[in-house]
C-alpha positions, 0 to 999 in steps of 0.5 A: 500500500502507498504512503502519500497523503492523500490530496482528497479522499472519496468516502463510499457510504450507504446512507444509513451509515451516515453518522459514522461517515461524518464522524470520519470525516471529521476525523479525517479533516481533523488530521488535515486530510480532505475528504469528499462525502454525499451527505455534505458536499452534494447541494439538493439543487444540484446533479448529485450524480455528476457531483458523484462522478467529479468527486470520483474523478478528482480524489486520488484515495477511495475508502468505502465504509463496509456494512450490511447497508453498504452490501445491498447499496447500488451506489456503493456498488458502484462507486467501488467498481468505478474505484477498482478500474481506474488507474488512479485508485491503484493501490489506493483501495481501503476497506473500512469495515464499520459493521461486520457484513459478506462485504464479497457481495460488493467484489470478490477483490476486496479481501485483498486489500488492506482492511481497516476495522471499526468494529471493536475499536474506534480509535484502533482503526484509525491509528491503522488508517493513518498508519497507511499514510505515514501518519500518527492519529493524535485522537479527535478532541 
């Protein structure tokens, strides 16, 4: 896995697990590292498909949030495979396992990468998170 620290990270969610998305995101912006989420960067006036398409295009990391949610959403679905073809994204995969959930139903590649778990400890996951990136997790206060 690389070491650079992200420009903008692309944060696939279903929407029932907006609450912990936010938290990470905070987490996240908290350690200077953008993040590009639904929930908080997508006007209702506005093409939130396009705005989908443009954040994927432009973040250069892909974190998906896995969940028994995450499992059965379309978006999330697509969104990862999107993820997993483009060139940009290579190496630059992390699972982030919010709920446990037979995260193979999204893509059968996804036990090879990294996975990062939430499940059992908050803070432990991030310090695994920001240990990809070279970086130290100074907690979220």
């Amino acid at each position: 896995m690389s070491s650079a620290s992200p420009n903008e990270v692309f944060l696939s969610h279903a929407h029932s697990d907006t609450e912990f998305a936010t938290s990470l995101v905070g987490g996240l912006r908290h350690h200077g590292i953008r993040a590009w989420f639904s929930q908080r960067n997508i006007l209702g006036a506005q093409q939130w498909h396009d705005e989908i398409g443009d954040a994927l295009q432009r973040c250069d990391w892909f974190a998906v949030v896995l969940s028994p949610a995450a499992v059965e959403s379309k978006w999330v679905k697509r969104e990862l495979v999107y993820a997993l073809r483009e060139n940009q994204y290579d190496n630059r995969i992390i699972p982030l396992l919010y709920e446990g959930c037979d995260y193979r139903k999204l893509s059968w590649m996804l036990p090879d990468f990294q996975m990062i778990d939430f499940t059992e400890n908050i803070d432990r996951g991030y310090v695994d998170l920001f240990r990809i990136w070279g970086l130290a997790y100074k907690g979220n206060s």
